[in-house]
C-alpha positions as a Python dict, from the first residue, in 0.01 Angstrom:
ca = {
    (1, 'X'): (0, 0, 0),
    (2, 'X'): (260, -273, 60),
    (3, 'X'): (439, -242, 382),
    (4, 'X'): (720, -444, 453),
    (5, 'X'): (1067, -412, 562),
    (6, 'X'): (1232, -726, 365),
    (7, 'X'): (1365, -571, 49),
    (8, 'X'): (1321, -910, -142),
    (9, 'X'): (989, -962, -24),
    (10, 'X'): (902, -631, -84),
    (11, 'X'): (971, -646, -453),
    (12, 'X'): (815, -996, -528),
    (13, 'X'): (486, -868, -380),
    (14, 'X'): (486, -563, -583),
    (15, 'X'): (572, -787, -896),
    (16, 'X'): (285, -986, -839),
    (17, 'X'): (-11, -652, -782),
    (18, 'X'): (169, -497, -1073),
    (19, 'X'): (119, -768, -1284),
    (20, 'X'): (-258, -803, -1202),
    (21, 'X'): (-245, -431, -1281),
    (22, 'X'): (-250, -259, -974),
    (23, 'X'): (-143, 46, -880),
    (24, 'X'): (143, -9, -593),
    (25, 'X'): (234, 230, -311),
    (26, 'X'): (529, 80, -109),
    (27, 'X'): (674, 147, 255),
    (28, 'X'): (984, -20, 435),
    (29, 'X'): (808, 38, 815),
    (30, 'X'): (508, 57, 1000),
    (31, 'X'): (620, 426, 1080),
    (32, 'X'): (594, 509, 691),
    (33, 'X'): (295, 315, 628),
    (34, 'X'): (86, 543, 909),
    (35, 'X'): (190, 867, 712),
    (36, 'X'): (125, 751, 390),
    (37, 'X'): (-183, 627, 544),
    (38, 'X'): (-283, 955, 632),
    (39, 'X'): (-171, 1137, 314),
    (40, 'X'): (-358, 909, 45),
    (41, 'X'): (-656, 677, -18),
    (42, 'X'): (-586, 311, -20),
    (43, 'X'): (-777, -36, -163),
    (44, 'X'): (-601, -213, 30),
    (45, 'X'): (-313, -240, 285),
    (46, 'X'): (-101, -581, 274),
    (47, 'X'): (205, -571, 548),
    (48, 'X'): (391, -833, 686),
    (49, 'X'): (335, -990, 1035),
    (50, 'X'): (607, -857, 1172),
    (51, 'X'): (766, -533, 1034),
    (52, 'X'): (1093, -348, 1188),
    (53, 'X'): (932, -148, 1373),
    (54, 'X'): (632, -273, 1525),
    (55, 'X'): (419, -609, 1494),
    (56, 'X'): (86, -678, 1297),
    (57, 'X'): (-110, -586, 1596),
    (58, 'X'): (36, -245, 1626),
    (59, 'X'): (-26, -144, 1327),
    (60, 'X'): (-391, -251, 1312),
    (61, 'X'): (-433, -35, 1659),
    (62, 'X'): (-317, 238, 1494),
    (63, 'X'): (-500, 168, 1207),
    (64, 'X'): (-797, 197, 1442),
    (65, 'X'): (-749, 515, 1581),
    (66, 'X'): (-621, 692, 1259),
    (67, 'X'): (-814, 572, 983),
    (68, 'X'): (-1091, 336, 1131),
    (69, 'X'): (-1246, 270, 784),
    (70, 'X'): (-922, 80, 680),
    (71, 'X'): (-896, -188, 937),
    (72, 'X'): (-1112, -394, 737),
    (73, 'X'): (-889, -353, 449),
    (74, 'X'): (-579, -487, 611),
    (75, 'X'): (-445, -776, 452),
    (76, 'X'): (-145, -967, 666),
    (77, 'X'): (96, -1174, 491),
    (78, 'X'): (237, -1415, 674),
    (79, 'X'): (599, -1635, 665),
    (80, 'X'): (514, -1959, 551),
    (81, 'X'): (722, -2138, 851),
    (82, 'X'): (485, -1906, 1074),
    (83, 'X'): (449, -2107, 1423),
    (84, 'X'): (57, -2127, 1616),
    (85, 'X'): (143, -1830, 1789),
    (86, 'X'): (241, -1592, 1526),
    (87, 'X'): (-50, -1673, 1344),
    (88, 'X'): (-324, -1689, 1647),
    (89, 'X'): (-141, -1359, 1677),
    (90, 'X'): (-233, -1188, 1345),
    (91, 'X'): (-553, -1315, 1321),
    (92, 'X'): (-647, -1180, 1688),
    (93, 'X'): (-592, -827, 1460),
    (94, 'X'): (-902, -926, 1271),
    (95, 'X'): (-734, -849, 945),
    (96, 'X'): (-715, -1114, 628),
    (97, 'X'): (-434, -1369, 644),
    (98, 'X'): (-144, -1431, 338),
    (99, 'X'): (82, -1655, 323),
    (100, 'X'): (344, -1529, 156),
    (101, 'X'): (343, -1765, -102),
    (102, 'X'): (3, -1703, -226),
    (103, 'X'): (-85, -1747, -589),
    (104, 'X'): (-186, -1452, -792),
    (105, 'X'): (-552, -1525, -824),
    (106, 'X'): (-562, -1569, -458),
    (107, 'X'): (-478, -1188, -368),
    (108, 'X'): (-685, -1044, -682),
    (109, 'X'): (-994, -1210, -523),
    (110, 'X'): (-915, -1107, -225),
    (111, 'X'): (-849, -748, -278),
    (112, 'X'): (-1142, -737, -535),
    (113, 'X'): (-1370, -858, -218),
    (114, 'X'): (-1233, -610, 9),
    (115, 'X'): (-1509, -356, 117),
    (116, 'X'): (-1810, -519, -66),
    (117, 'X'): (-1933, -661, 268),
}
């Protein structure tokens, strides 16, 4: 699940999963992401730092009390200008850490580690 509320940024991510041949489940707020949460069964869930509608740490606390199991496969991506505080930020949430111009073999090793710890 890719959640992000950057149209542009949005679409290049899901390029780059589709092309490693992923299946890709999108959603343009954190709102969106918590009901799709709840509906399906995700790998992995890769959302920008900050999203319209609430910030990284947010969603992980919801994350927490909805679907405990995923926390640990929350994957933040993060702009590459991102200051100390934004990122001290995201990884106080304990989730992974993008930046959002990560190379495709980064994320596939990344998502093909997720859970195996």
């Amino acid at each position: 699940l890719i959640v992000d509320s950057e149209g542009a940024v949005l679409d290049a991510m899901r390029e780059k999963l589709y092309l490693l041949g992923y299946s890709i489940y999108v959603a343009k707020s954190g709102r969106i992401a918590i009901h799709k949460i709840a509906l399906g069964n995700f790998r992995a869930i890769i959302a920008a730092v900050k999203l319209s509608d609430m910030s990284a740490a947010d969603l992980s606390a919801m994350l927490k009390k909805t679907s405990p199991a995923l926390v640990e496969k929350l994957l933040l991506f993060m702009p590459d200008d991102a200051g100390d505080a934004q990122v001290s930020s995201a990884k106080e949430t304990g989730a992974g850490i993008l930046q959002k111009s990560f190379p495709q073999h980064q994320i596939k090793e990344i998502l093909d580690g997720l859970g195996k710890t």
